[in-house]
C-alpha positions as CSV (number, residue, x, y, z in Angstrom):
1,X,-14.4,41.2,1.1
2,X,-16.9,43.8,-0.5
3,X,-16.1,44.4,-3.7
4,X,-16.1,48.0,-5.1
5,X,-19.0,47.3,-7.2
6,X,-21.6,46.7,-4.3
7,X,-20.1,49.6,-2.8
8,X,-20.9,51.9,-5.3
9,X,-24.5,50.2,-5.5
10,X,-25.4,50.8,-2.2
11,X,-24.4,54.5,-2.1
12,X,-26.6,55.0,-5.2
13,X,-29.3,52.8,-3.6
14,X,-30.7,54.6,-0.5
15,X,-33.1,51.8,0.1
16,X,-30.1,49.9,0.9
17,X,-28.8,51.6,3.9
18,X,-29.7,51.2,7.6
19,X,-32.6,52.9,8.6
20,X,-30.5,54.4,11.1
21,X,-28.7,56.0,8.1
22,X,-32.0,56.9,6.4
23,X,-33.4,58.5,9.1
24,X,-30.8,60.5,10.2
25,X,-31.9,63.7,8.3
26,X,-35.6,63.3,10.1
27,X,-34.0,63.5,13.8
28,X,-35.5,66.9,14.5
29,X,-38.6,66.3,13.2
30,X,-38.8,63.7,15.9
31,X,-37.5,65.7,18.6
32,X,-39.6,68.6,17.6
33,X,-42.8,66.5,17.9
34,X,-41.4,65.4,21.8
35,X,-41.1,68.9,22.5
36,X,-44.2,70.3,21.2
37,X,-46.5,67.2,23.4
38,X,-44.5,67.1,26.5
39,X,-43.6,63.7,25.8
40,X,-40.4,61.7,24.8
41,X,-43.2,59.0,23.6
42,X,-45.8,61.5,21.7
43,X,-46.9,58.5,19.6
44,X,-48.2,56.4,22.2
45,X,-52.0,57.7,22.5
46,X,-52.4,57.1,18.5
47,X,-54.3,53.9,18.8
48,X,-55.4,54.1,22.7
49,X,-55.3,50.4,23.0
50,X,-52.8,48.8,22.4
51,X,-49.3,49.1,23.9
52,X,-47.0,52.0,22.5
53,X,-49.4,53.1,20.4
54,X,-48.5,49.2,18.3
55,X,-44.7,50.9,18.1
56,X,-43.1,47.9,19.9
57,X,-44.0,45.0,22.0
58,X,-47.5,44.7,21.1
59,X,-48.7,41.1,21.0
60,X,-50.1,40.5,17.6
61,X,-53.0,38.1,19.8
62,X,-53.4,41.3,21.3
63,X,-54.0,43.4,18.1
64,X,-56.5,40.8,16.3
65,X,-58.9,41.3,19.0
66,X,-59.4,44.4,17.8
67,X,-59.9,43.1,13.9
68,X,-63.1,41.6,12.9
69,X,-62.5,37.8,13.7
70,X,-63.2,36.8,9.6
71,X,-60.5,39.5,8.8
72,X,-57.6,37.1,9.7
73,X,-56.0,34.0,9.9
74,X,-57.4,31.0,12.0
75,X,-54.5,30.9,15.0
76,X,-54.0,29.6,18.2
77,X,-51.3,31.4,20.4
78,X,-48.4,28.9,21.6
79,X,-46.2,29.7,24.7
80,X,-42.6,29.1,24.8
81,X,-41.8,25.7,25.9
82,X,-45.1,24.2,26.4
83,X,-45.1,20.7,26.2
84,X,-44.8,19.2,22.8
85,X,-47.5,16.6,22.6
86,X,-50.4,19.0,23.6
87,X,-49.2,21.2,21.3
88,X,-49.6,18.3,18.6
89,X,-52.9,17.7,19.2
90,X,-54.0,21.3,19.0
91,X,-52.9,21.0,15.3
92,X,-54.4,18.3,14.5
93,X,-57.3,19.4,15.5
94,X,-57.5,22.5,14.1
95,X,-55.2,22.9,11.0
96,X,-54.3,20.9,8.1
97,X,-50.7,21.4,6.8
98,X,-49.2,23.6,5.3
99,X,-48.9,26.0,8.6
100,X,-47.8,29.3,9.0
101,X,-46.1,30.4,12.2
102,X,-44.3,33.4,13.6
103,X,-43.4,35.2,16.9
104,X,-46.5,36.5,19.2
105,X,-44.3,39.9,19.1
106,X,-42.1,40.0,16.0
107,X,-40.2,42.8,13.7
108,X,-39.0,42.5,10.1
109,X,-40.8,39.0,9.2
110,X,-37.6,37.4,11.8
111,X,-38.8,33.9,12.4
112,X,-41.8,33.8,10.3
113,X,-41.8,30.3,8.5
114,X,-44.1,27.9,6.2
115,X,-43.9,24.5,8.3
116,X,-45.1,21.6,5.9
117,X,-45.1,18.3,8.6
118,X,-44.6,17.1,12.4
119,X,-41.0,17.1,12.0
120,X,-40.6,20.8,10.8
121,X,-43.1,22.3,13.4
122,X,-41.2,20.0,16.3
123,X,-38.0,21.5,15.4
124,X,-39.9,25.2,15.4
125,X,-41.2,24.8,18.7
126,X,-38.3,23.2,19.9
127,X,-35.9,26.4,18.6
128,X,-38.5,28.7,19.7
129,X,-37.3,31.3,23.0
130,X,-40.3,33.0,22.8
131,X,-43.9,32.6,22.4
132,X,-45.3,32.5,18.6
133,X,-48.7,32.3,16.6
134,X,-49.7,29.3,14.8
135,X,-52.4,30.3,11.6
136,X,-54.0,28.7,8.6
137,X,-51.6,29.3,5.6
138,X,-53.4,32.2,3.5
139,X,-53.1,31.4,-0.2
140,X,-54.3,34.3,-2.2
141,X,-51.6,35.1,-4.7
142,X,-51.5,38.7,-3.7
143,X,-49.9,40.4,-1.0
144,X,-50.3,44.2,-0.4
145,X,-49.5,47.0,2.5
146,X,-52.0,49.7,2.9
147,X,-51.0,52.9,5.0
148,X,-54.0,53.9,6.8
149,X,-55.0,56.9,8.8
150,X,-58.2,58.5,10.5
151,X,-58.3,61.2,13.3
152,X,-60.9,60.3,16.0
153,X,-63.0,63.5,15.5
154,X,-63.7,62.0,12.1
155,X,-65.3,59.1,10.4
156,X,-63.7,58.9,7.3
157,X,-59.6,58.3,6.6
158,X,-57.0,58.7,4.2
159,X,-55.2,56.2,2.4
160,X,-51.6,57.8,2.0
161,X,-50.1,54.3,0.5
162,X,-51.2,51.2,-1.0
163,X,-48.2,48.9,-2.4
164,X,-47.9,45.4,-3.5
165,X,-45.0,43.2,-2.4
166,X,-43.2,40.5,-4.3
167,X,-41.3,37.4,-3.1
168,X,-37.3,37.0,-3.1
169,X,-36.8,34.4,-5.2
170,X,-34.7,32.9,-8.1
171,X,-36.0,31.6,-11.2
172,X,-33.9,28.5,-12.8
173,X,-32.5,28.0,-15.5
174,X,-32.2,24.4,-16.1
175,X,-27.9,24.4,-15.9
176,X,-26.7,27.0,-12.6
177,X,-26.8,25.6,-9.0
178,X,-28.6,27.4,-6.5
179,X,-26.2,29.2,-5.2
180,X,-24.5,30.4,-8.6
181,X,-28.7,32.3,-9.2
182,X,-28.2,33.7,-5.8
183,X,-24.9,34.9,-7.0
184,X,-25.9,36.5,-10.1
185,X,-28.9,37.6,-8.9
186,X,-28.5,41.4,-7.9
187,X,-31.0,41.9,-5.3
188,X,-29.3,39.3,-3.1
189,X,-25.7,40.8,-3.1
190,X,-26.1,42.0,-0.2
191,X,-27.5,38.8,2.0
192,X,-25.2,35.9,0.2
193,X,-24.2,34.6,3.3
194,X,-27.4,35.1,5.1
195,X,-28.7,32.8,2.1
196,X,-26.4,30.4,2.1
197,X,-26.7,29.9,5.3
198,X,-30.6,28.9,5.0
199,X,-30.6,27.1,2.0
200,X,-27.4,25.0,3.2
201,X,-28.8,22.2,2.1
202,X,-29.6,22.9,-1.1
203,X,-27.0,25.4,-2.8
204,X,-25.8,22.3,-4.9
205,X,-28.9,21.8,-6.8
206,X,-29.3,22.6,-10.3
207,X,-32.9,24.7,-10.5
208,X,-35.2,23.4,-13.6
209,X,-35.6,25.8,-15.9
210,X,-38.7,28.5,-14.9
211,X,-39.4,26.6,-11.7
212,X,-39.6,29.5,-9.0
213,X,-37.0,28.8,-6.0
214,X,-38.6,30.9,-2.8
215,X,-35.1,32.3,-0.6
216,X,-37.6,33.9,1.9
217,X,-41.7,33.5,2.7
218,X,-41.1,37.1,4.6
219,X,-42.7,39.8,2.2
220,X,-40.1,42.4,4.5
221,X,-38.8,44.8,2.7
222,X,-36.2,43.8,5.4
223,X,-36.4,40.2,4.3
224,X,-35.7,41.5,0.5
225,X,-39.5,41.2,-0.7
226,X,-39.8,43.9,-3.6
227,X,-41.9,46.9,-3.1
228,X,-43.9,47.5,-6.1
229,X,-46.3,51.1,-6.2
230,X,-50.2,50.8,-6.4
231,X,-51.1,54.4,-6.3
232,X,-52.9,54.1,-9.2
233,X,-55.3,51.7,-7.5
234,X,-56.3,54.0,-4.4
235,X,-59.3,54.8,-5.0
236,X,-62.9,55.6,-2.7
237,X,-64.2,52.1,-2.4
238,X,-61.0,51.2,-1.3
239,X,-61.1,53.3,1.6
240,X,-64.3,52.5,2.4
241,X,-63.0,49.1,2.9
242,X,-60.4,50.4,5.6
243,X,-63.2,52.9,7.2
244,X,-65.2,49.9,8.1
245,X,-62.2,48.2,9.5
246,X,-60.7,51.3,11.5
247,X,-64.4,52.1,13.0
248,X,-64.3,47.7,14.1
249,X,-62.6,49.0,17.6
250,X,-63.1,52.4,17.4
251,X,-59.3,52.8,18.7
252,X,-57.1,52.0,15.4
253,X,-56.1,55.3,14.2
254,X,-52.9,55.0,12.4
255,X,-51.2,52.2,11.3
256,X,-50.4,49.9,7.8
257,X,-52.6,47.1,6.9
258,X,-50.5,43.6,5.6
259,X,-53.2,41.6,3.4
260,X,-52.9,38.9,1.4
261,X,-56.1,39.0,-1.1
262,X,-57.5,36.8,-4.6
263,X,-57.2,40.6,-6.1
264,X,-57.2,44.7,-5.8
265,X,-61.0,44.4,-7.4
266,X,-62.1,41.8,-4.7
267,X,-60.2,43.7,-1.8
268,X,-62.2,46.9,-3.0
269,X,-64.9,44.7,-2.7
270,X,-64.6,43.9,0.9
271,X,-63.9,40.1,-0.1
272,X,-61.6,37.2,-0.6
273,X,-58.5,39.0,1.9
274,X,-56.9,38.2,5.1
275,X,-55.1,41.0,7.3
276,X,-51.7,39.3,8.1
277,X,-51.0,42.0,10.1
278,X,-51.8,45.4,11.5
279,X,-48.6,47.3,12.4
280,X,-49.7,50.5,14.5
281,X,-47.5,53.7,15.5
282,X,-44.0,52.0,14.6
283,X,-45.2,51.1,10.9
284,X,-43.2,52.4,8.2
285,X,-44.7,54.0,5.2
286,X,-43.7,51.1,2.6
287,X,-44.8,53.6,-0.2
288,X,-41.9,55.2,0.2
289,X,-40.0,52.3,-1.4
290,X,-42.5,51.7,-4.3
291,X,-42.7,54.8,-6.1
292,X,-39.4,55.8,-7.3
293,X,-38.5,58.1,-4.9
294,X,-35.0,60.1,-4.2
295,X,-34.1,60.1,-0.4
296,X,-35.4,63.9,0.3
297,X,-38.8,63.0,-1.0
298,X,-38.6,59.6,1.0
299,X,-37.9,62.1,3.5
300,X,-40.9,64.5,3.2
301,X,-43.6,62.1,3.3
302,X,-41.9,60.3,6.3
303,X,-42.2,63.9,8.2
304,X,-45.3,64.2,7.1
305,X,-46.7,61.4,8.5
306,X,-44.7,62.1,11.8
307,X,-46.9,65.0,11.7
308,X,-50.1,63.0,11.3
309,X,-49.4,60.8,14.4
310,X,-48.4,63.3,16.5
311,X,-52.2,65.3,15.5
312,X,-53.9,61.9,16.2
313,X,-52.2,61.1,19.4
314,X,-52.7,64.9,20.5
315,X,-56.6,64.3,20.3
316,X,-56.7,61.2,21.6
317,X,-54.4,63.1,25.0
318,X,-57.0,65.8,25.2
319,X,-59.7,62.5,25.1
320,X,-58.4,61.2,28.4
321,X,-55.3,58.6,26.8
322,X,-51.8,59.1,28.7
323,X,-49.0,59.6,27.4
324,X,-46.6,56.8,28.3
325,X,-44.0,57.8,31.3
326,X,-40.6,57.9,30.2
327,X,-39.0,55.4,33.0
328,X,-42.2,52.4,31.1
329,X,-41.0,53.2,27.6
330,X,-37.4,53.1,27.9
331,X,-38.0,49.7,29.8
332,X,-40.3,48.3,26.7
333,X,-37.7,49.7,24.2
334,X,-35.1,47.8,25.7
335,X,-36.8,44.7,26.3
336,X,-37.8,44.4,22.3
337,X,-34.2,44.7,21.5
338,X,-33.2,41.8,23.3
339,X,-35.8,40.0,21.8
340,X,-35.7,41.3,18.4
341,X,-31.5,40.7,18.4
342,X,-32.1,36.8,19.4
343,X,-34.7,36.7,16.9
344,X,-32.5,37.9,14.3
345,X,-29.9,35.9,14.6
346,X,-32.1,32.6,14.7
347,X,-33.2,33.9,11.7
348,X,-30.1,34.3,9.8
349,X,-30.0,30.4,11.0
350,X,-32.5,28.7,10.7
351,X,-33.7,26.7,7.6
352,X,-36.3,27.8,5.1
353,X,-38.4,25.0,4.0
C-alpha cells in the first residue's frame, strides 16, 4: 500500500513523475514543430546517419562508427543466441574480467550489468532475447552527461548541459541489513520492490560500517543515479573538446555525450575519458534534473531545445536528408516498445552482481 507520505513526496517532486506526466504541458510545442516541417518525425534529419535521427532503435555498434575508435570502449557485438562456447573464446581472447555488457539497442540503462566470471556472463547470454555489446569495464571514477549541439552551417557548438551522475547506493552502518538501508533510504522509496527483487540474495546481510553497497551500475536517472549540476564547469576548452568530436563524422549534430573520465580538468584536456554512449535526437536534456529547477523552467529549456532540433533537422532537409515517412516511423516506434517492455521487465528481475 502507498503510504501518504510518499504520496505527498512525489507530488512535490516533479522529477518523480512519468515523463508522460512531465511532458504533458510541452505537447504543442511538439505538434507545432510537425506542423511547421511537414513532418510527424521533424527530428529525424538531425544527425543524417543514423536511424531516427539516434531517437529510437539505433544500434549503439552503429553509432560508435561514427566516434573516434580511442573514444570508447573496446566491444565486440554478440547476437542473440549464438552458440555459447564461441562466444567464450572471444572473451578470453580479448577481455579480462570484470566485463561490462548491455543491449546492442537499449533505453534507460535496462539490462546493462558488470559480469565478474564465466558463470555470470553464461547466465547473461543465456537470458539474453536480444542482441547486446560486450566492452572493457571503464574505471575512471567520474561519470558525466554533456548536452551537445552544432548546426551544420557552422563549425563551432554549444554546450547547453554538462552534469555529473552519482551511483544508487547505500552506505552501511555496521548493525542494519540490507534491506532495512534500502528502507530508510529516501531515494529508494519508490523502487523497494524493484530492489528487493535484485538483491534477493542478499537483503539479510548486515553492511560493515562505510562500505558502499552498489543497488544499480546504471548511472539512469531512470535507474535512480543522482543528477548533480556542473554548469560552473562549462567552459571554452571544454567545448572544444566536443567540436572535435562532432566534426569526427561530420553528421552528429545534436545529441548528449555519456563519459566516464579520471577528471573535468583531464576531460577539458581531451584525455583520460571514454564516451559510454552517444544518445542522438531522443536524448533528454539531464541538466534539467541537476540544477534545481521548478517544473515550468524544466519546461522552457526542454522547448527550447525542441526548437534547436527542429532548426538543425530543417538544414540538414534543405541539404538533401528526408524526412522519415510516417507508415517507417510508426513501425520503428512500435517495434522499440516491444523490446524496450521485455527489457524492462528482465530488468526488474534479474540479479545485480
Amino acid at each position: 500500500m502507498v503510504s501518504f507520505k510518499n504520496v505527498l513526496y512525489r507530488v512535490a517532486h516533479w522529477e518523480t513523475w512519468d515523463w508522460r506526466i512531465k511532458y504533458i504541458p510541452l505537447v504543442p510545442f511538439w505538434v507545432w514543430h510537425c506542423i511547421r516541417s511537414g513532418s510527424f518525425w521533424f527530428f529525424t534529419p538531425s544527425n543524417p546517419t543514423l536511424t531516427f535521427g539516434g531517437f529510437e532503435g539505433e544500434t549503439k555498434q552503429a553509432i560508435n562508427s561514427h566516434l573516434p575508435i580511442e573514444s570508447y570502449p573496446n566491444s565486440i557485438y554478440i547476437q542473440a543466441h549464438s552458440d555459447f562456447n564461441s562466444l567464450e573464446k572471444l572473451v578470453k581472447n580479448n577481455f579480462t574480467y570484470p566485463i561490462a555488457v548491455k543491449p546492442n539497442i537499449g533505453r534507460m540503462g535496462f539490462m546493462f550489468r558488470i559480469i565478474n566470471n564465466h558463470s555470470e556472463l553464461k547466465l547473461y547470454h543465456e537470458k539474453m532475447p536480444v542482441d547486446y555489446i560486450i566492452q572493457d569495464l571503464v574505471k575512471y571514477p567520474l561519470e558525466v552527461s554533456v548536452f551537445y549541439y552544432r548546426f551544420p552551417n557552422q563549425q563551432e557548438g554549444v554546450i547547453t548541459g554538462f552534469i555529473k551522475k552519482e551511483f544508487l547506493q547505500v552506505i552501511g552502518d555496521g548493525n542494519s541489513t540490507l534491506l532495512q538501508l534500502m528502507q530508510n533510504y529516501p531515494r529508494i522509496r519508490f523502487r523497494l520492490e524493484e530492489m528487493r527483487s535484485k538483491h534477493k540474495e542478499h537483503l539479510n546481510i548486515v553492511i560493515p560500517e562505510n562500505e558502499i553497497f552498489y543497488l544499480s551500475y546504471a548511472l539512469n536517472l531512470s535507474r535512480g543515479g543522482k543528477l548533480v549540476s556542473l554548469e560552473h564547469e562549462k567552459d571554452k576548452r571544454l567545448l572544444n573538446v566536443f567540436d572535435k568530436l562532432s566534426a569526427f563524422s561530420k553528421t552528429l549534430y545534436y545529441g548528449r555525450y555519456d563519459i566516464k573520465c579520471q577528471s573535468v580538468e583531464d576531460l577539458k584536456q581531451g584525455k583520460n575519458f571514454s564516451i559510454l554512449e552517444f544518445n542522438g535526437s531522443g536524448a533528454e536534456p539531464h541538466h534539467v534534473y541537476g540544477n534545481g529547477f521548478t517544473l515550468f523552467q524544466a519546461c522552457k529549456i526542454l522547448a527550447h531545445h525542441w526548437n534547436i532540433l527542429y532548426k538543425i533537422s530543417k538544414l540538414n532537409h534543405k541539404n538533401g536528408v528526408p524526412y522519415m515517412k510516417f507508415t517507417e516511423g510508426w513501425k520503428l516506434m512500435k517495434t522499440c516498445r516491444r523490446r524496450f517492455a521485455i527489457l524492462g521487465k528482465l530488468d526488474s528481475e534479474f540479479p545485480v552482481s
